[in-house]
N, C-alpha and C positions, 0 to 999 in steps of 0.2 A: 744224526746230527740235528735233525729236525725236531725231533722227540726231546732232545737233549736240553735245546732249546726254550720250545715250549713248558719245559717242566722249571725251569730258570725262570720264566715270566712269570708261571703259575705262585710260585713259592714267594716270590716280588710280590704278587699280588695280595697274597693271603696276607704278610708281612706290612703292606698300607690299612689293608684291610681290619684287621688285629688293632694297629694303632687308632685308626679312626673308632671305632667301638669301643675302646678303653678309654678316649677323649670324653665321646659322647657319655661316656656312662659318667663318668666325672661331672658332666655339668648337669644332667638329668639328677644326680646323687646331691651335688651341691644346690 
């Protein structure tokens, strides 16, 4: 359950993560 969990947060994570770096390259681009 624990594990289950963590990998739920993990994947949130990568998924902000992803977005924030596709923003910035947007404005570093523009």
């Amino acid at each position: 359950m624990m594990l289950q969990r963590r990998t739920a947060s993990s994947r949130s994570i990568s998924q902000w993560v992803f977005v924030v770096i596709s923003a910035w390259c947007r404005l570093v681009l523009k």
